[in-house]
C-alpha positions as CSV (number, residue, x, y, z in Angstrom):
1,X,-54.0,-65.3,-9.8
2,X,-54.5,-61.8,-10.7
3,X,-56.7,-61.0,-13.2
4,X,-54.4,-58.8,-15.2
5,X,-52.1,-61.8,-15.1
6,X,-53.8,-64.2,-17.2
7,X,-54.9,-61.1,-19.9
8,X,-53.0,-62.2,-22.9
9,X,-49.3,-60.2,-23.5
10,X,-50.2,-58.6,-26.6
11,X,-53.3,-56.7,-24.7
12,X,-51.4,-56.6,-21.3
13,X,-48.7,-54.6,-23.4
14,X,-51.4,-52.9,-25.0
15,X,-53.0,-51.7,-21.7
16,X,-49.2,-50.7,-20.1
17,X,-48.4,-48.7,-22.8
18,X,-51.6,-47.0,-22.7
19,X,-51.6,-46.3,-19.4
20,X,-48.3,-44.3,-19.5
21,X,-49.6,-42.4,-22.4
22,X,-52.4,-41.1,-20.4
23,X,-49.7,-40.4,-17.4
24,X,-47.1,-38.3,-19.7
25,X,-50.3,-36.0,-21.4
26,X,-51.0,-35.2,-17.7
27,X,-47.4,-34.4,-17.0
28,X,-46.6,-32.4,-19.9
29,X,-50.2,-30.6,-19.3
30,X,-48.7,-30.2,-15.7
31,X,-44.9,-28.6,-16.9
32,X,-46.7,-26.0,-18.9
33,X,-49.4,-24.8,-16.3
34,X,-47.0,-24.9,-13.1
35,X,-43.4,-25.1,-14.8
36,X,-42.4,-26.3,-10.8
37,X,-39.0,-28.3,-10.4
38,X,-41.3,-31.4,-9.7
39,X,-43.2,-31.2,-12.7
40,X,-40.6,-31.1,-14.7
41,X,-38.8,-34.4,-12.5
42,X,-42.3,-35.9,-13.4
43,X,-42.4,-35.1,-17.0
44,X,-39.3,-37.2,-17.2
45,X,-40.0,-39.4,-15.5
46,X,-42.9,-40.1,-17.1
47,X,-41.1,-40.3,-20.8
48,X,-38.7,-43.2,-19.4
49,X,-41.6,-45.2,-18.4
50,X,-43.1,-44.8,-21.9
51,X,-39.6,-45.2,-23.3
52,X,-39.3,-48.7,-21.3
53,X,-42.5,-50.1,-22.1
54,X,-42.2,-49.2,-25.9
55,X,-38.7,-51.2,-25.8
56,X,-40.0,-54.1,-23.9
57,X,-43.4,-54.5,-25.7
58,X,-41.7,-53.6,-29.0
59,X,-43.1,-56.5,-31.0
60,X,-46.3,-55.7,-30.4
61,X,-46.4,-52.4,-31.6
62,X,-46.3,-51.2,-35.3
63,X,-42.5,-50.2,-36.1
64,X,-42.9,-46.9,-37.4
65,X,-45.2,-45.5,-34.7
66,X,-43.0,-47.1,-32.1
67,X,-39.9,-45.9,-33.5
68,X,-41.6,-41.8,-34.4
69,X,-42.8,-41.8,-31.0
70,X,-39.2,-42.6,-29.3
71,X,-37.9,-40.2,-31.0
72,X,-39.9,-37.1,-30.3
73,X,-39.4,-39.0,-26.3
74,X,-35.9,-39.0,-26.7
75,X,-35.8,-34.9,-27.9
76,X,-38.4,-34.0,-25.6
77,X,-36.2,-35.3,-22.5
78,X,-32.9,-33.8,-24.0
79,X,-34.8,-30.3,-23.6
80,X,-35.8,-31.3,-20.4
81,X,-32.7,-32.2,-19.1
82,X,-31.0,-28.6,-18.6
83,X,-34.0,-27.7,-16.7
84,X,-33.8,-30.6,-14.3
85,X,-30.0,-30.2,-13.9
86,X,-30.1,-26.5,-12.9
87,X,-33.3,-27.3,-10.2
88,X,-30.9,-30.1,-8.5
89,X,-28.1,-27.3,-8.8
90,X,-30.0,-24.6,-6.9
91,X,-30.9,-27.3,-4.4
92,X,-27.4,-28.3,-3.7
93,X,-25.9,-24.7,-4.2
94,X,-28.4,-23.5,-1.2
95,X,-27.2,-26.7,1.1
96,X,-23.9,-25.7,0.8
97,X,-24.7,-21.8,2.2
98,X,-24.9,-19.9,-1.3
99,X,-27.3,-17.3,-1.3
100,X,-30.3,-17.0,-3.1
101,X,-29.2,-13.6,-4.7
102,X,-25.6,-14.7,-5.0
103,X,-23.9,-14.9,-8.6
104,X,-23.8,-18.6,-8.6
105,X,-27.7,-19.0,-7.9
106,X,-28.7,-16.3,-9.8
107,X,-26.8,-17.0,-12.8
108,X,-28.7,-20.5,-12.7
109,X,-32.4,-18.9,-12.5
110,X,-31.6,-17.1,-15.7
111,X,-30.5,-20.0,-17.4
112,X,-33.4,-22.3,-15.8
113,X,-35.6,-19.3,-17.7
114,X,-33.9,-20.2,-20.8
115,X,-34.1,-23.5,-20.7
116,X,-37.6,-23.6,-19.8
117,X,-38.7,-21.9,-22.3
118,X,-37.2,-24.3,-25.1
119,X,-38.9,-26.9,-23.2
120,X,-42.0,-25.7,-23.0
121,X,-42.2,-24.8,-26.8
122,X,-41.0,-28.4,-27.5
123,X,-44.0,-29.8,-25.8
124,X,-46.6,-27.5,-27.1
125,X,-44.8,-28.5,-30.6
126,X,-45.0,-32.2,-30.0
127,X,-48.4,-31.4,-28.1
128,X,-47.9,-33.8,-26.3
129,X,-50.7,-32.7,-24.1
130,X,-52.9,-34.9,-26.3
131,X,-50.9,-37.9,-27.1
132,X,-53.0,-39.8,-25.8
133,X,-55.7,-39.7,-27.8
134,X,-53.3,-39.6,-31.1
135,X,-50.5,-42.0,-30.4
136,X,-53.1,-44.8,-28.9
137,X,-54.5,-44.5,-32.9
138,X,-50.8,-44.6,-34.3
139,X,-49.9,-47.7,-32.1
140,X,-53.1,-49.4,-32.6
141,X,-53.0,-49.8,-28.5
142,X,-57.0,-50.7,-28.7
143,X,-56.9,-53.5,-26.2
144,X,-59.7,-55.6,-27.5
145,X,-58.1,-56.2,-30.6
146,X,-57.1,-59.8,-31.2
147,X,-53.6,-61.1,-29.2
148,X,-51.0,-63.2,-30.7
149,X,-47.9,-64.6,-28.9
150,X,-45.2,-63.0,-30.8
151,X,-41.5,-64.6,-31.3
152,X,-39.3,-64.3,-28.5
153,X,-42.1,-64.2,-25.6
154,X,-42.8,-67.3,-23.3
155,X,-46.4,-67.3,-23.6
156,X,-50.0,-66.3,-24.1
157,X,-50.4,-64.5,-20.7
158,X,-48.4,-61.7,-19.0
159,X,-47.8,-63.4,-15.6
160,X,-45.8,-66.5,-17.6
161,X,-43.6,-64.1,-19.3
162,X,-43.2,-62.3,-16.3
163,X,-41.8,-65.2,-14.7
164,X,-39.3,-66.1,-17.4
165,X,-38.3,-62.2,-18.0
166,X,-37.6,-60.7,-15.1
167,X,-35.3,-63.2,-13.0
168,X,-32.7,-62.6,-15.3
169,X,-32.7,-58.8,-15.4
170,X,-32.6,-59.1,-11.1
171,X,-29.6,-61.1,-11.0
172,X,-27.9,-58.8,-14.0
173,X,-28.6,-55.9,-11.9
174,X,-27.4,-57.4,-8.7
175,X,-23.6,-58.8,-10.8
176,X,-23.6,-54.9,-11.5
177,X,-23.5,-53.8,-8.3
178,X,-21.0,-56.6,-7.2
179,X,-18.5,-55.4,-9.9
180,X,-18.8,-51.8,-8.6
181,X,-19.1,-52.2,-5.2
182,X,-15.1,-51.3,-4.7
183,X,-13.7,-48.1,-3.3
184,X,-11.9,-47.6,-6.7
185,X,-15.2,-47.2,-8.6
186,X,-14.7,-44.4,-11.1
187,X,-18.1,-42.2,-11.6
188,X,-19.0,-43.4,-15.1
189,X,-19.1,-46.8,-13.8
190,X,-21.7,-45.6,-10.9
191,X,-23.7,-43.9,-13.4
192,X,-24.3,-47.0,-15.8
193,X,-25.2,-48.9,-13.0
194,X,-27.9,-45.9,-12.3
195,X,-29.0,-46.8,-15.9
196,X,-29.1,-50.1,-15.2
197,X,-31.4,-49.6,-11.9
198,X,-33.7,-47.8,-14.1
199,X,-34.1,-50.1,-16.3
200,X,-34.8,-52.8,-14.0
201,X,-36.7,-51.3,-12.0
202,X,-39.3,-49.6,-14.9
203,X,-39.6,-52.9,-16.1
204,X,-40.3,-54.6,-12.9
205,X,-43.5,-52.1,-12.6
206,X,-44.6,-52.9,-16.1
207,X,-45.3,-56.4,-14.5
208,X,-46.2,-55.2,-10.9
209,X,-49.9,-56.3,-11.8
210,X,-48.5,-60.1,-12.2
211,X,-47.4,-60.0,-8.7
212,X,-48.5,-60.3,-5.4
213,X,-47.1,-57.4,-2.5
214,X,-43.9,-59.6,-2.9
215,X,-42.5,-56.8,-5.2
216,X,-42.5,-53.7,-3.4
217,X,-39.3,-54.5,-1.0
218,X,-37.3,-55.1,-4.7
219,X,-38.8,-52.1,-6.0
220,X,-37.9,-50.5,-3.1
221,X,-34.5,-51.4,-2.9
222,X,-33.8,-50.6,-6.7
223,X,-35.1,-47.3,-6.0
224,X,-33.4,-46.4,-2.8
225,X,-29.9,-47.3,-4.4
226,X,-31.0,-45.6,-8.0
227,X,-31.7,-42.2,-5.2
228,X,-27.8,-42.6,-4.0
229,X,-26.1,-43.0,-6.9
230,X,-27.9,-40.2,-8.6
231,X,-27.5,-37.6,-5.7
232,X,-23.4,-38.8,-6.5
233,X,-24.2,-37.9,-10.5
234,X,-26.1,-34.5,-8.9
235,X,-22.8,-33.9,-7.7
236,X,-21.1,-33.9,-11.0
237,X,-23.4,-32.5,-12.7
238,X,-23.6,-29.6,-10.0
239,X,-19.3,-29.1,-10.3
240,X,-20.0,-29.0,-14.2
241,X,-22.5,-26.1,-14.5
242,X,-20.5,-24.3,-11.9
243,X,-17.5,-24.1,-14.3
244,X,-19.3,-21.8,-17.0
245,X,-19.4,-18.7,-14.0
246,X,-17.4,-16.0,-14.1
247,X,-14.6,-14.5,-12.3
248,X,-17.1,-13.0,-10.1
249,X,-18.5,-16.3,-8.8
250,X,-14.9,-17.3,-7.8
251,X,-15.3,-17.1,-3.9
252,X,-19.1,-19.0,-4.1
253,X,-17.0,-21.3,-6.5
254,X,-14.3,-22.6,-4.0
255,X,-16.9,-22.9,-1.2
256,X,-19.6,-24.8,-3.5
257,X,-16.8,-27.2,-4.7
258,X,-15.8,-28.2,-1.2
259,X,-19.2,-28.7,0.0
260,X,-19.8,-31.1,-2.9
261,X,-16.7,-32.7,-3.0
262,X,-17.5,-34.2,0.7
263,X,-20.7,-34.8,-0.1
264,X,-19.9,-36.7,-2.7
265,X,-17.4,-38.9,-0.9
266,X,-19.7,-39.3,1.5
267,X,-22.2,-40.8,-0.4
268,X,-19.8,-43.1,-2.6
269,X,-19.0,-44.2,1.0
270,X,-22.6,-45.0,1.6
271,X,-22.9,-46.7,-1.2
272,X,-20.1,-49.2,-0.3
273,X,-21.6,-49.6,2.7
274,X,-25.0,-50.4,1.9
275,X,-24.3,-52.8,-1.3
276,X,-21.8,-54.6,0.6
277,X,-24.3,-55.3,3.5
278,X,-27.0,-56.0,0.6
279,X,-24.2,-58.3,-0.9
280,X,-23.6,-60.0,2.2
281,X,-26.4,-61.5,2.7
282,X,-26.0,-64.9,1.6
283,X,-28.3,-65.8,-1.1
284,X,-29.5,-62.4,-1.7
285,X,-29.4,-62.6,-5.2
286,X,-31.2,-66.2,-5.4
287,X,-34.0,-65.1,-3.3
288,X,-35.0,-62.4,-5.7
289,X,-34.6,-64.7,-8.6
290,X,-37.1,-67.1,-6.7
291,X,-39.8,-64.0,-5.2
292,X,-40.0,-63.2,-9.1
293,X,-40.2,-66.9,-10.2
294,X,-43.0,-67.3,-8.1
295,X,-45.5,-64.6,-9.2
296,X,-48.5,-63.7,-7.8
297,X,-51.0,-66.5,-5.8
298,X,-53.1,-63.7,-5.2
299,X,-56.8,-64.5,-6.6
């Protein structure tokens, strides 16, 4: 069995949030010095984790430091999210033949600049730089202290709950996919199943130490079909920001619409594809259930 396994759940959680404290103080550190589209993906990325393992480890952290924290998470990523969207833009915009110095593209950088600069003045304001140090005081996330089994948990030790928590979220994510895995899927349903993935998949790693190598092909799967359906969202959100241009981005417009129209298609079409194959495979679902009933044998 692993070590981290058998640590009781009240200092396991203790010890996972921690650890993505320490991981969103380097990010946010990282956004302000480079300001690069992936340090930006990172910083968010980076807040969901936190955001997932506050949720999930909830009753073992004081309420009002869990509940301050989330919130300044929850504004941080809403300033973060114009950035992101006009970095996937630009990306897609130059795929479909824009130029770099074109109105469509340009228009973008500016408001990148913009939004950037809101961003980075909201993490210098939440310094968030040094959360780490503060919020492991607020959320008393010393992990020698004492650990209780609290109401609602399986168990003394992390790999037990893990056993008895994350079967369930598998098969709800894999009845998701089921439901929209039909050429009349409307966006919006895509998109919540995205949400779902996430959160599946953030709360499968906040229990990767209970388990053995068995969990990388899930995690891998989750992943690969979280990276399709948000390329289709990318799409969206791409046709959105392109709507605010002016009369002089008309002719980049029409050509930027097309090539994102297909590509979405085309990956709506992959998606059917792959799920169905994924859905096809007998017992899929129940073999997952079983991998994460199992746990990890590894000593």
């Amino acid at each position: 069995m692993n070590p981290i396994a058998e640590l009781p759940i009240a200092r396991f959680a203790r010890l996972q949030c921690a650890l993505r404290l320490d991981r969103l103080a380097y990010e946010a550190r990282q956004t302000i010095r480079r300001s690069e589209a992936e340090d930006v993906h990172d910083l968010r990325v980076a807040i969901r984790k936190l955001l997932a393992a506050l949720k999930v480890f909830r009753v073992f952290l004081p309420e009002k430091g869990r509940k301050q924290l989330a919130a300044r998470l929850r504004e941080t990523i809403r300033k973060a999210a114009p950035v992101r969207d006009r970095d996937i833009a630009d990306e897609l915009l130059a795929e479909a033949g824009l130029d770099q110095s074109g109105p469509c593209r340009e228009r973008l950088r500016r408001e990148r600049a913009v939004a950037l600069k809101r961003l980075i003045t909201a993490i210098k304001k939440a310094a968030w730089g040094d959360i780490a140090r503060r919020e492991r005081k607020a959320l008393r996330l010393d992990v020698t202290r004492k650990a209780h089994v609290k109401p609602g948990w399986l168990a003394a030790d992390a790999g037990t709950n893990a056993r008895g928590i994350l079967p369930p979220l598998a098969a709800d994510f894999f009845a998701r996919g089921a439901l929209a895995a039909h050429p009349e899927v409307q966006v919006e349903e895509l998109h919540e199943l995205r949400l779902c993935g996430k959160r599946v998949r953030y709360s499968l790693e906040l229990f990767g130490d209970c388990y053995a190598d068995g969990l990388k092909p899930l995690l891998l799967e989750v992943k690969l079909l979280q990276d399709s359906l948000g390329e289709i969202q990318d799409c969206e959100a791409t046709s959105g920001l392109l709507q605010a241009g002016g009369d002089d981005e008309q002719a980049e417009r029409e050509i930027a619409r097309a090539f994102l129209d297909q590509r979405s298609l085309e990956l709506r079409e992959r998606f059917l594809k792959d799920w169905g194959e994924r859905l096809a495979r007998g017992a899929h679902t129940e073999d997952w259930r079983g991998e994460l009933a199992r746990g990890s044998t590894a000593a």
